[in-house]
py3Dmol code that shows the C-alpha trace and the ligand (Angstrom):
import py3Dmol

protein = """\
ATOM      1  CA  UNK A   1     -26.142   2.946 -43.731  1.00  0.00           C
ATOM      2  CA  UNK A   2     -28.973   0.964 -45.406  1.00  0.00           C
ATOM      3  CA  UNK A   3     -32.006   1.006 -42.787  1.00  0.00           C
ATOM      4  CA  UNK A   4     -35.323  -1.223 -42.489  1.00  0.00           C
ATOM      5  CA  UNK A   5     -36.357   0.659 -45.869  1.00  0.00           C
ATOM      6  CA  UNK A   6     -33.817  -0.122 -47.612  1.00  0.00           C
ATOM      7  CA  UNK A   7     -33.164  -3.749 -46.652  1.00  0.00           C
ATOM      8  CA  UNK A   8     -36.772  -4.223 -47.190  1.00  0.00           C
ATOM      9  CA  UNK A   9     -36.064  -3.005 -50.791  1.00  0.00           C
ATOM     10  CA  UNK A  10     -33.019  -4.894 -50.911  1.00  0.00           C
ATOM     11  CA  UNK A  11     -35.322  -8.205 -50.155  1.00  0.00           C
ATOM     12  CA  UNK A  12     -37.613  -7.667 -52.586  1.00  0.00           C
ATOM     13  CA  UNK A  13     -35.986  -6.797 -54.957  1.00  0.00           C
ATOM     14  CA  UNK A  14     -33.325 -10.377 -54.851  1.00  0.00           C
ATOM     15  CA  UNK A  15     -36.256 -12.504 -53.802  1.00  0.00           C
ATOM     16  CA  UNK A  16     -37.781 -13.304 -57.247  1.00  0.00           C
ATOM     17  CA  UNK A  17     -34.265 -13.678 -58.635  1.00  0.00           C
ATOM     18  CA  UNK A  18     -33.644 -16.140 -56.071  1.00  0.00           C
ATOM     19  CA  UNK A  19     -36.495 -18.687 -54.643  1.00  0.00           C
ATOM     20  CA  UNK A  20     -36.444 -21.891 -56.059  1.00  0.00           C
ATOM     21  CA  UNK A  21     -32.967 -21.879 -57.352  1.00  0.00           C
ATOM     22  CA  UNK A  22     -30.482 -24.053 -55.882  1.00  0.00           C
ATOM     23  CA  UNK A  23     -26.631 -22.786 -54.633  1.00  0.00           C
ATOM     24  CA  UNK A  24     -24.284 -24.676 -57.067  1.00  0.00           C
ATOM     25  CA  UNK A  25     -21.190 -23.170 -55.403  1.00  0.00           C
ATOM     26  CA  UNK A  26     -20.100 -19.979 -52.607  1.00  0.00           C
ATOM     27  CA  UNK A  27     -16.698 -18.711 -53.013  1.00  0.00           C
ATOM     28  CA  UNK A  28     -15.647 -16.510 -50.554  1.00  0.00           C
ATOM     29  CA  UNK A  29     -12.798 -14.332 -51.999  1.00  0.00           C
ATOM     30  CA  UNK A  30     -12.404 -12.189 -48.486  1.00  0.00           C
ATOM     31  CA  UNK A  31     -13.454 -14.982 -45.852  1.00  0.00           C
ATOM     32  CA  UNK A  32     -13.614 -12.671 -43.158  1.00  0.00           C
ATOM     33  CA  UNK A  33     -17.243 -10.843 -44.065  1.00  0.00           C
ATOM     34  CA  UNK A  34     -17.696 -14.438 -43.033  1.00  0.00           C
ATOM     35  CA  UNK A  35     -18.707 -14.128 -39.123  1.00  0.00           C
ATOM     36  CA  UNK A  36     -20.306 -17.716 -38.796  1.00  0.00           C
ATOM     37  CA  UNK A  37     -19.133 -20.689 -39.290  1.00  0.00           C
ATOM     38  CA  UNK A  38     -15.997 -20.249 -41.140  1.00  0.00           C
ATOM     39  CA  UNK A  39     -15.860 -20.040 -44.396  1.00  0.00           C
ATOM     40  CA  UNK A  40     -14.656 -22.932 -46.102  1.00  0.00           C
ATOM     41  CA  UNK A  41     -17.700 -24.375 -43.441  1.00  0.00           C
ATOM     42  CA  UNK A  42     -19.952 -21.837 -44.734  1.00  0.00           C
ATOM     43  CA  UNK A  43     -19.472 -22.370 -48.536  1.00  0.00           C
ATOM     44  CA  UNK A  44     -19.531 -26.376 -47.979  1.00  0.00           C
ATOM     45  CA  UNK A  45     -22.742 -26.252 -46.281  1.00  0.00           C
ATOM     46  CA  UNK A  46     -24.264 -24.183 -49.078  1.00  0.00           C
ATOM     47  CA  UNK A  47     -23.352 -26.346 -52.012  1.00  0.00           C
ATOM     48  CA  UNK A  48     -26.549 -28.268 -53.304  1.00  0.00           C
ATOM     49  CA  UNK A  49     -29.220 -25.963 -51.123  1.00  0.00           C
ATOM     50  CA  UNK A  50     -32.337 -24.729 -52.538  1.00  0.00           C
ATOM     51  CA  UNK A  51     -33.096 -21.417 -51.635  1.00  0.00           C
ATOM     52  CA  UNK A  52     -37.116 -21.163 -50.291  1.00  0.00           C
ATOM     53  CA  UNK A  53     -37.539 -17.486 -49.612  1.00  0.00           C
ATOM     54  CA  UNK A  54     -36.446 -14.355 -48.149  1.00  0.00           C
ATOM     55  CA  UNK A  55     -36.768 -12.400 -44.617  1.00  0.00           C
ATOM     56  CA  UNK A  56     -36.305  -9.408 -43.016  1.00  0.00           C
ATOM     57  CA  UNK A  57     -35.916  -8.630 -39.222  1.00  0.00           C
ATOM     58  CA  UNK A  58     -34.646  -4.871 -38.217  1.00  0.00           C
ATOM     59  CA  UNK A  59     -31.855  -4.366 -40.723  1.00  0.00           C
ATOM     60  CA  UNK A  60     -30.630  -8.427 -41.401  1.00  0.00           C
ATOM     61  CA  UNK A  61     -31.951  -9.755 -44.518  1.00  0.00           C
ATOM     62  CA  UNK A  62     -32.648 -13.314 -44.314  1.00  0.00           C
ATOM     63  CA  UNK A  63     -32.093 -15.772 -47.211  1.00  0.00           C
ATOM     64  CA  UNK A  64     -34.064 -19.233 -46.003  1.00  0.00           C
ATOM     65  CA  UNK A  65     -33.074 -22.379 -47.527  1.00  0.00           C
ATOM     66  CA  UNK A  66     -35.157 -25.483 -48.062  1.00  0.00           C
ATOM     67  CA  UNK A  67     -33.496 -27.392 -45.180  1.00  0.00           C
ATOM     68  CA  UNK A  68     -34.403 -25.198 -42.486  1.00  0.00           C
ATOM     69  CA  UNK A  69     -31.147 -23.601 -42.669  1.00  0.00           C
ATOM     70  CA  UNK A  70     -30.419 -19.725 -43.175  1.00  0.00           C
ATOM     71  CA  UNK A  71     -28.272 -17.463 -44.557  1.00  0.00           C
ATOM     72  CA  UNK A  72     -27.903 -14.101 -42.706  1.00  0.00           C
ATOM     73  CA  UNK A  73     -26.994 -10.926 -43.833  1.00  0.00           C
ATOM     74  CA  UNK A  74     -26.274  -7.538 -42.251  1.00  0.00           C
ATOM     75  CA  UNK A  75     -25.238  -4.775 -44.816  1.00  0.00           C
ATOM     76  CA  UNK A  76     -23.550  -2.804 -42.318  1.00  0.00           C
ATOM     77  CA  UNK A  77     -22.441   0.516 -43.765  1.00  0.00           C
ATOM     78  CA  UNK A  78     -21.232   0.451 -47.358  1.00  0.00           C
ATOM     79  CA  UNK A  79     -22.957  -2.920 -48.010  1.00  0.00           C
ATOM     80  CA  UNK A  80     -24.665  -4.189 -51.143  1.00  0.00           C
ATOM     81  CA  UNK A  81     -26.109  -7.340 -52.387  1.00  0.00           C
ATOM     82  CA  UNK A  82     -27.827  -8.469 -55.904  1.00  0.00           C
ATOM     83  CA  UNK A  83     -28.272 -11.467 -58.263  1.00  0.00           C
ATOM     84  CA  UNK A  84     -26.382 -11.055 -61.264  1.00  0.00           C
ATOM     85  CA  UNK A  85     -26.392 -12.877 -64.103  1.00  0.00           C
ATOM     86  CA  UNK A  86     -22.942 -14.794 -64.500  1.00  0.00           C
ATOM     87  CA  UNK A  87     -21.098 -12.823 -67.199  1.00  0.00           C
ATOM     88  CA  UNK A  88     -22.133  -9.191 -65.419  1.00  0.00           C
ATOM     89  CA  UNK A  89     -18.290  -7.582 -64.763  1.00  0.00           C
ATOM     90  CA  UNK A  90     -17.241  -8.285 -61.292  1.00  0.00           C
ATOM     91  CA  UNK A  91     -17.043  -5.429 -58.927  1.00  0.00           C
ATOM     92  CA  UNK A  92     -13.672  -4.890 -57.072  1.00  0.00           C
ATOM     93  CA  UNK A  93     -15.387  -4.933 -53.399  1.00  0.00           C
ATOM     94  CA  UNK A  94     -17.125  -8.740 -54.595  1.00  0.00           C
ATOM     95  CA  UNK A  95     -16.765 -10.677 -50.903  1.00  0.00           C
ATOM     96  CA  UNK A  96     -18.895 -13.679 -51.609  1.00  0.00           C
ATOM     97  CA  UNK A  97     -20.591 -15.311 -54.400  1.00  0.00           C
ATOM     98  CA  UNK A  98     -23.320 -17.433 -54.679  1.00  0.00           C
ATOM     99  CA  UNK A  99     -23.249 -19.347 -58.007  1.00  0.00           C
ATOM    100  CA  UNK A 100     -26.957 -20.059 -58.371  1.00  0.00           C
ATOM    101  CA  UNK A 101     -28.018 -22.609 -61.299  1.00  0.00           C
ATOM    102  CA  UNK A 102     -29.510 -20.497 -64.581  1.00  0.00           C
ATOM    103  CA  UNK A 103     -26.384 -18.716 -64.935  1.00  0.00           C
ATOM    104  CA  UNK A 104     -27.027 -15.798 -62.062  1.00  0.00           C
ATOM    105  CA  UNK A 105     -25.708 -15.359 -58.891  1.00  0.00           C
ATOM    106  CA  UNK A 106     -25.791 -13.557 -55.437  1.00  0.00           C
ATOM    107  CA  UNK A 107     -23.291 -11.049 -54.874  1.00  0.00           C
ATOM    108  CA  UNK A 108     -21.921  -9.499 -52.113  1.00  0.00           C
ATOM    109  CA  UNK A 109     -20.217  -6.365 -52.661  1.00  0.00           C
ATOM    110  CA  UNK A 110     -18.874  -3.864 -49.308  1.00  0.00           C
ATOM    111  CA  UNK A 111     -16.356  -1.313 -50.089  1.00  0.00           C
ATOM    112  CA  UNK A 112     -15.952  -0.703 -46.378  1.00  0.00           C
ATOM    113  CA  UNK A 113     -16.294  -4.900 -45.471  1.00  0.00           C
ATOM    114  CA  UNK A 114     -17.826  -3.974 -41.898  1.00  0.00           C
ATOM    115  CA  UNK A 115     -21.049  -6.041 -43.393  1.00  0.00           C
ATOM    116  CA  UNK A 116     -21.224  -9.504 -42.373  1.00  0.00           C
ATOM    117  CA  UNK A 117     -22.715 -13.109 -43.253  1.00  0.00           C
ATOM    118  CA  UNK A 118     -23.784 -16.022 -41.096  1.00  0.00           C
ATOM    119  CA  UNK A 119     -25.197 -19.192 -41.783  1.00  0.00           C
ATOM    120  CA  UNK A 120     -27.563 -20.540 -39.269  1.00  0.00           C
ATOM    121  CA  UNK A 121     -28.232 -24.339 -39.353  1.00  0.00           C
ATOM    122  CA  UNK A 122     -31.360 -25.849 -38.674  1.00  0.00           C
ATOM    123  CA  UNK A 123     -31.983 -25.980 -35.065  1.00  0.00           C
ATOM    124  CA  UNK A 124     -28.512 -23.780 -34.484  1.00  0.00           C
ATOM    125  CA  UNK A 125     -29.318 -21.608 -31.470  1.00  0.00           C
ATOM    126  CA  UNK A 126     -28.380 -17.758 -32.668  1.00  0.00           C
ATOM    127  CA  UNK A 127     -26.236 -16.513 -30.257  1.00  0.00           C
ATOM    128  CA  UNK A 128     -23.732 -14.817 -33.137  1.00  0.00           C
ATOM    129  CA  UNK A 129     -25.715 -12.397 -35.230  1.00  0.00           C
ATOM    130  CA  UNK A 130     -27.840 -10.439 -32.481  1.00  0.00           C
ATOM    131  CA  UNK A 131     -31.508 -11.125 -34.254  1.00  0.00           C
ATOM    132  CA  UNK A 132     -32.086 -12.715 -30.866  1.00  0.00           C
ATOM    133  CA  UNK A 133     -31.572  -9.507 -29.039  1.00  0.00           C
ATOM    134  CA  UNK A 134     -33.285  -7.199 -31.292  1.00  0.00           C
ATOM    135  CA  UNK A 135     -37.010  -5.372 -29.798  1.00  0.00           C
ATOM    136  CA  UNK A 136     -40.410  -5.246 -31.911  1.00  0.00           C
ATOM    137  CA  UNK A 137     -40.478  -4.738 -35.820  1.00  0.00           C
ATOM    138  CA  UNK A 138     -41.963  -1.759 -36.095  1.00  0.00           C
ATOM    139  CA  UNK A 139     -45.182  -3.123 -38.365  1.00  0.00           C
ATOM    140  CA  UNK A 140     -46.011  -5.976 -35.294  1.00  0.00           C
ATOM    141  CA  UNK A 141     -49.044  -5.324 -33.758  1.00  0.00           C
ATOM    142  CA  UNK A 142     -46.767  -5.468 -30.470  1.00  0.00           C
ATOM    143  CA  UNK A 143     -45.337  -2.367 -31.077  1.00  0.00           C
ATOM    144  CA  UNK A 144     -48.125   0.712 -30.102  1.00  0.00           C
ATOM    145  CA  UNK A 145     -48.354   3.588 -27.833  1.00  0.00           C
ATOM    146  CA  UNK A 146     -48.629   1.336 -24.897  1.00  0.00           C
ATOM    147  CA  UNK A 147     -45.188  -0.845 -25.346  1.00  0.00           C
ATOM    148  CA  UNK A 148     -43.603   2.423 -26.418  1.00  0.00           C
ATOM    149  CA  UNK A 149     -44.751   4.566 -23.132  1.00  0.00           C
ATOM    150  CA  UNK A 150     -43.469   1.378 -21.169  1.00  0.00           C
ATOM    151  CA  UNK A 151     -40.293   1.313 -22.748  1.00  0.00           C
ATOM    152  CA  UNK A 152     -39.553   4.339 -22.376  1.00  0.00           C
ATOM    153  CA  UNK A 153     -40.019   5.378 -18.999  1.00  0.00           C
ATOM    154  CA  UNK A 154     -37.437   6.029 -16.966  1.00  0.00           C
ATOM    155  CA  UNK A 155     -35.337   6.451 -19.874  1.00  0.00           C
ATOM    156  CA  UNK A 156     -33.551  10.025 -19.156  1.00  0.00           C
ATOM    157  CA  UNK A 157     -31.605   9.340 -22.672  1.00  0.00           C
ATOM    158  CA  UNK A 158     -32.668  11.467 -25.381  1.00  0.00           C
ATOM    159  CA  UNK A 159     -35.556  10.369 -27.771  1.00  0.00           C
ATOM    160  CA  UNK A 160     -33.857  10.389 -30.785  1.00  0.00           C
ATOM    161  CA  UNK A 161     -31.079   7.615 -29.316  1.00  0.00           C
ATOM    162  CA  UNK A 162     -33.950   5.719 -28.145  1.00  0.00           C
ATOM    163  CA  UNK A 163     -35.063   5.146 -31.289  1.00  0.00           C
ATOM    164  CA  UNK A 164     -31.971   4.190 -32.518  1.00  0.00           C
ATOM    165  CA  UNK A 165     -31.733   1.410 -29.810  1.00  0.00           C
ATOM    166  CA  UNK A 166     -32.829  -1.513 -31.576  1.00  0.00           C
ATOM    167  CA  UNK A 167     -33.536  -3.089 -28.142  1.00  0.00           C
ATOM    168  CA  UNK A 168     -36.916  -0.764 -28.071  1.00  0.00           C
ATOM    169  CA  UNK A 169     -37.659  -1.108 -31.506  1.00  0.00           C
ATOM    170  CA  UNK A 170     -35.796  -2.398 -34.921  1.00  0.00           C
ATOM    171  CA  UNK A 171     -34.612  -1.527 -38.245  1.00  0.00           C
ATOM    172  CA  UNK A 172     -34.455   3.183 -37.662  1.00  0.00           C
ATOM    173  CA  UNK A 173     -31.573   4.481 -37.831  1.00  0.00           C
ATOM    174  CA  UNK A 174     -29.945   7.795 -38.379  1.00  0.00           C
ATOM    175  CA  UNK A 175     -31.453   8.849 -41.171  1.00  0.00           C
ATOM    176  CA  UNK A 176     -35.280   7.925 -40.290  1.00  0.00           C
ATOM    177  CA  UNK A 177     -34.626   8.914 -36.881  1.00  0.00           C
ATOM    178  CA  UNK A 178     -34.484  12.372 -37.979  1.00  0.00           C
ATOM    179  CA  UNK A 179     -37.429  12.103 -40.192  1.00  0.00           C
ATOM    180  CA  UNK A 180     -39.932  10.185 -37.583  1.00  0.00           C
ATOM    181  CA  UNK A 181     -39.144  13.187 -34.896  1.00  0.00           C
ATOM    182  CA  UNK A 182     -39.833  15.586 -37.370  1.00  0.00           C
ATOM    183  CA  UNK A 183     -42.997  13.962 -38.735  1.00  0.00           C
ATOM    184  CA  UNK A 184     -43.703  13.324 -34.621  1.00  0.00           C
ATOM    185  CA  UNK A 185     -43.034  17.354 -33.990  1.00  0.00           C
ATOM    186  CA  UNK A 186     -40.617  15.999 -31.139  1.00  0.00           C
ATOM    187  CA  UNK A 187     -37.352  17.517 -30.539  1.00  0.00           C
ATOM    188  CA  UNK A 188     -34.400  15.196 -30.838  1.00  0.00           C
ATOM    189  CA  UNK A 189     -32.796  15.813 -27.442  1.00  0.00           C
ATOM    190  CA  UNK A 190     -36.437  15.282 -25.641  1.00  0.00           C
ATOM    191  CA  UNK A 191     -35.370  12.972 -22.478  1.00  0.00           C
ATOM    192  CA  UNK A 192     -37.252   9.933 -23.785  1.00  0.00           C
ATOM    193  CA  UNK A 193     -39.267   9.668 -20.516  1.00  0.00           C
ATOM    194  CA  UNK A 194     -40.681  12.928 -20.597  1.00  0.00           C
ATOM    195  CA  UNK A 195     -42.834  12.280 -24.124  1.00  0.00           C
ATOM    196  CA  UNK A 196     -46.778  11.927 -23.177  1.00  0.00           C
ATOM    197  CA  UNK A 197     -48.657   8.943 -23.742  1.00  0.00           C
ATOM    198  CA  UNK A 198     -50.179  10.924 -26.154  1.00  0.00           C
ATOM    199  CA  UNK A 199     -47.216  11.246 -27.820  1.00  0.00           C
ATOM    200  CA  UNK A 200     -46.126   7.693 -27.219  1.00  0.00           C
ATOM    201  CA  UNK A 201     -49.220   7.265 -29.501  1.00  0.00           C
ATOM    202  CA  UNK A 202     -48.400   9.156 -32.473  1.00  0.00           C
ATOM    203  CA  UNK A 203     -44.879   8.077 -32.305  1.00  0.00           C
ATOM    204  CA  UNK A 204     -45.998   4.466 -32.178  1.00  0.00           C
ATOM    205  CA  UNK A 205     -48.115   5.385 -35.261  1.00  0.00           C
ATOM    206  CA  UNK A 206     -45.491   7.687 -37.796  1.00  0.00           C
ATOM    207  CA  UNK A 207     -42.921   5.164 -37.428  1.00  0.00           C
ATOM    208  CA  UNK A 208     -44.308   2.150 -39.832  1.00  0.00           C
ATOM    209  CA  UNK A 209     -45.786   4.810 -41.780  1.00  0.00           C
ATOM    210  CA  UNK A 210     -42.775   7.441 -42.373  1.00  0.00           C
ATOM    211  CA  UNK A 211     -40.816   3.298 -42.826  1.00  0.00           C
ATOM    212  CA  UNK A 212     -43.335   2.024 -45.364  1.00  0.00           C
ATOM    213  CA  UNK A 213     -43.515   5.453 -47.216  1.00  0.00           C
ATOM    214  CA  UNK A 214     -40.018   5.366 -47.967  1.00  0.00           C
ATOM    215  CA  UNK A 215     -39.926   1.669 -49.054  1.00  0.00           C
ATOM    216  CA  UNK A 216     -42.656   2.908 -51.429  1.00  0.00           C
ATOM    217  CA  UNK A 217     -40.481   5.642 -52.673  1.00  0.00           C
ATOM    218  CA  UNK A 218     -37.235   3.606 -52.649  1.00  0.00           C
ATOM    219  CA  UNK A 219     -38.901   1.063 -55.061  1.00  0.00           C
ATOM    220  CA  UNK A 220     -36.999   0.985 -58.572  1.00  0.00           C
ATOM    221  CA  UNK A 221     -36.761  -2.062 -61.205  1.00  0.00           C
ATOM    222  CA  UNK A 222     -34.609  -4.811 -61.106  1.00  0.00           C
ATOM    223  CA  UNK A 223     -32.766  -3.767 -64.220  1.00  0.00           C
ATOM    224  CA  UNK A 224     -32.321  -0.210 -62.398  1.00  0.00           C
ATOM    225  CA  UNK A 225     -30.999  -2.000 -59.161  1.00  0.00           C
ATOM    226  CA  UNK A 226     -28.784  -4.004 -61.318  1.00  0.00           C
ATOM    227  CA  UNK A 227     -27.198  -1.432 -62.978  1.00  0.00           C
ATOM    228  CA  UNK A 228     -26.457   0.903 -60.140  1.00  0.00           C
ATOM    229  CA  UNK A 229     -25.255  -2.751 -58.725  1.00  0.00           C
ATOM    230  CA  UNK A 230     -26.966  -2.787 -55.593  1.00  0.00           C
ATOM    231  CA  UNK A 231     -27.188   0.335 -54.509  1.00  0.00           C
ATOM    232  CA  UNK A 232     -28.457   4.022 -55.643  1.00  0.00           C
ATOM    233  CA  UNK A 233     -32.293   2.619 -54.547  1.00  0.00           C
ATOM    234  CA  UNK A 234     -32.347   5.122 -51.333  1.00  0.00           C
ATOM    235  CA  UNK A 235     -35.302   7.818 -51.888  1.00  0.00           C
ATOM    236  CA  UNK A 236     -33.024  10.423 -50.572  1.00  0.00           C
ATOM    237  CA  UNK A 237     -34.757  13.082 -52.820  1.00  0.00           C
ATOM    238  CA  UNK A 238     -37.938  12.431 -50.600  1.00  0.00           C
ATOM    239  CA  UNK A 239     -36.291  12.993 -47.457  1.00  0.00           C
ATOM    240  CA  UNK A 240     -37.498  16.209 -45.592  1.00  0.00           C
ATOM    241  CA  UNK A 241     -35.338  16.710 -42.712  1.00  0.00           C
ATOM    242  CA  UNK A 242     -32.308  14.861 -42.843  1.00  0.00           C
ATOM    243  CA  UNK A 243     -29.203  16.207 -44.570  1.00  0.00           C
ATOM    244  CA  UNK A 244     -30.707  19.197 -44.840  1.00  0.00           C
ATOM    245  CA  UNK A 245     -29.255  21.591 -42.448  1.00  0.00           C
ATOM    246  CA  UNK A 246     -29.834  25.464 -43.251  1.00  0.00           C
ATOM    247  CA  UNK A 247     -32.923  24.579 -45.631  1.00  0.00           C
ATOM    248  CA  UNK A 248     -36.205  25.825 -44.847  1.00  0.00           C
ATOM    249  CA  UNK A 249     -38.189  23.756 -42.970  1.00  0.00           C
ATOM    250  CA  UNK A 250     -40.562  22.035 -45.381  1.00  0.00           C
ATOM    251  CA  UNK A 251     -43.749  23.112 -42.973  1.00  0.00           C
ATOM    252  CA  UNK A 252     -43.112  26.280 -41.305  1.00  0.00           C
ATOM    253  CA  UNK A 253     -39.889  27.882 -43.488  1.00  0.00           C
ATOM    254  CA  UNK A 254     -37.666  27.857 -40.053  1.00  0.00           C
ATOM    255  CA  UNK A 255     -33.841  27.186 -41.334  1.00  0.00           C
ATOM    256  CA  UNK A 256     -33.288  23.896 -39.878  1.00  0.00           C
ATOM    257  CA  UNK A 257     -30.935  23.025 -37.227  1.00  0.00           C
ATOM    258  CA  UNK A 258     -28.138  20.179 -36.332  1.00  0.00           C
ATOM    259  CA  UNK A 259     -27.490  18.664 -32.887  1.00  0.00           C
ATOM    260  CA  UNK A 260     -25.434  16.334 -31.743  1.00  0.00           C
ATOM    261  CA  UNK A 261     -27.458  13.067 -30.513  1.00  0.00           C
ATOM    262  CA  UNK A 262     -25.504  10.020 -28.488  1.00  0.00           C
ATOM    263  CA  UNK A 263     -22.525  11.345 -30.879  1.00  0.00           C
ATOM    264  CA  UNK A 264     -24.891  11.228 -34.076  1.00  0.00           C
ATOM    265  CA  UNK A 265     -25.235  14.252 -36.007  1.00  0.00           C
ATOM    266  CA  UNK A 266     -29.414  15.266 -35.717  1.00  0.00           C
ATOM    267  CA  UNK A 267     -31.442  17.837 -38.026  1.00  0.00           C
ATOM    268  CA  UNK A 268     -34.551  19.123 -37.161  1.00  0.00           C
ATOM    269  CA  UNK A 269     -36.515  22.367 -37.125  1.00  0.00           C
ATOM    270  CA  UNK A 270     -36.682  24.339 -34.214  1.00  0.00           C
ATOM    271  CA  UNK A 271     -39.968  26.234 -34.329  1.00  0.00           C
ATOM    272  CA  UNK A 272     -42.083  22.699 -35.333  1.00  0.00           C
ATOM    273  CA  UNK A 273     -40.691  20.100 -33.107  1.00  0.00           C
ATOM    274  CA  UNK A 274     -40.810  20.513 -29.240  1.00  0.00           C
TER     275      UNK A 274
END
"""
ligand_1 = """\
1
ZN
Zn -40.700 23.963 -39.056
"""
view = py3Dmol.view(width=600, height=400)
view.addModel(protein, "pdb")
view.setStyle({"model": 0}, {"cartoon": {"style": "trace"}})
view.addModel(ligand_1, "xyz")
view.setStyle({"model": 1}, {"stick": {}})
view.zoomTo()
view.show()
C-alpha cells in the first residue's frame, strides 16, 4: 500500500503536469471509486475547473482547484494515478479520467478498486473522507517527543500498531512501521506505554527522517513514472528491515525475525531492537 512516501512522490511528481490547466471533462467508467458526491455530480462539477495546486495530508493526495473546491484522493492498496498525454494506451484498471486541456490527462488506475475519490466543495464540511479525523503530519512542528509520550500513555497496545494508528500520527504504515522501529532499536510488540520519554524523543525524531529519506530515494523522472504508469517509484531496494525475514540484520548480522502485530505481519531484528 502506497504510504506518506509514496503519495508524497505521487504529488510531486502530477503537480507540474497539472497546475494551471483547466478539467475539460471527468468520465468515470467505474462510478463507484466515486465515494463523494456521485458521480455524474462529481464529473459535472469538474467540467470548466482550473486546477491551482496539489496537497498531501497522511496518505490522501489533494488536487485543489481554483474555486476553493477539492478533489480527494486515497490510493488505497493497488492504487495509481498520473497525467498522461491523450493518445498514451489506456490501462484496463482506468476508473476515472480527467481530460485536462493540452491534450493530457489524469488517470486513475486500481486493479484492486478499494481506492477512492471525493470532491469537496468550497465550504463542504468533510465528514466523508476521514482527513478530519486524522493526528499530526509527521513533519509539523506539533508532532515531538512531548505529544508522542502524551499520546501514548496508557496505551497497553503494542508500539508498532500505534504507529499505524493514524489518530496518533499520519501517513506510516506497514512497511515504514517496520523500518522506524528498527531505525528506533524498539521492538515491535513494546506495549506503547512502556517506551521512555527518551525514547518518545528519538522516535519523534526517526520518523520524518526514515519518511523524507525514502521520498528522496523513491524520486524517479516523470518519463520513468509514466512508463511504469504510476507505479514501480517505491525505493524498496533501500529498505532494511521490511520484507526481509531470514536476512542478516543490516547492523549486527542477527537473522531477522517476523511477528505478528494487530494481525500485520512485523520484521525486525532481535538482538538490536528492545
Ligand atoms: Zn541487529
Amino acid at each position: 500500500m502506497p504510504e506518506l512516501p509514496e503519495v508524497e512522490t505521487v504529488k510531486r511528481l502530477i503537480e507540474p503536469q497539472i497546475v494551471g490547466r483547466h478539467i475539460l471533462q471527468g468520465i468515470a467508467l467505474h462510478p463507484q471509486v466515486i465515494a463523494h458526491p456521485g458521480a455524474d455530480v462529481f464529473c459535472n462539477a469538474l467540467r470548466g475547473q482550473r486546477v491551482q495546486g496539489t496537497d498531501r495530508k497522511g496518505k490522501f493526495l489533494l488536487i485543489n482547484l481554483e474555486s476553493g473546491d477539492d478533489i480527494v484522493v486515497h490510493l488505497r492498496m493497488t492504487g495509481s494515478l498520473y497525467a498522461a498525454p491523450t493518445d498514451f494506451p489506456l490501462e484496463k484498471h482506468t476508473h476515472v479520467i480527467l481530460k485536462l486541456e493540452g491534450d493530457r490527462e489524469l488517470r486513475f488506475v486500481d486493479m484492486r478498486r478499494f481506492g477512492r475519490l471525493w470532491l469537496l466543495r468550497r465550504d463542504e464540511e468533510d465528514s466523508f473522507s476521514g482527513i478530519t479525523k486524522l493526528g499530526p503530519e509527521p513533519f509539523a512542528a506539533e508532532f515531538n517527543g512531548g505529544y508522542l509520550q502524551d499520546a501514548l500513555t496508557n496505551k497497553k497496545r503494542a508500539i508498532k500498531d500505534c504507529l499505524l494508528d493514524q489518530h496518533i500520527v499520519t501517513g506510516i504504515g506497514n512497511i515504514y512501521g517496520d523500518e522506524i522501529l528498527f531505525a528506533a532499536k524498539i521492538h515491535p510488540q513494546r506495549p506503547a506505554s512502556s517506551l521512555s520519554a527518551e525514547e518518545c524523543q528519538r522516535l519523534s525524531e526517526l520518523i520524518p527522517q526514515v519518511l523524507l529519506r525514502a521520498i528522496e530515494q523513491n524520486s524517479i523522472s516523470p518519463e520513468e513514472y509514466l512508463k511504469e504508469k504510476g507505479r514501480g517509484y517505491r525505493s524498496t531496494p533501500y529498505f532494511k528491515v521490511y520484507g526481509k525475514r531470514g536476512q542478516p540484520c543490516p547492523t549486527c548480522g542477527e537473522p531477522l525475525c517476523r511477528v505478528i502485530v494487530a494481525g500485520r505481519s512485523s520484521i525486525y531484528c532481535p538482538s538490536c531492537q528492545k
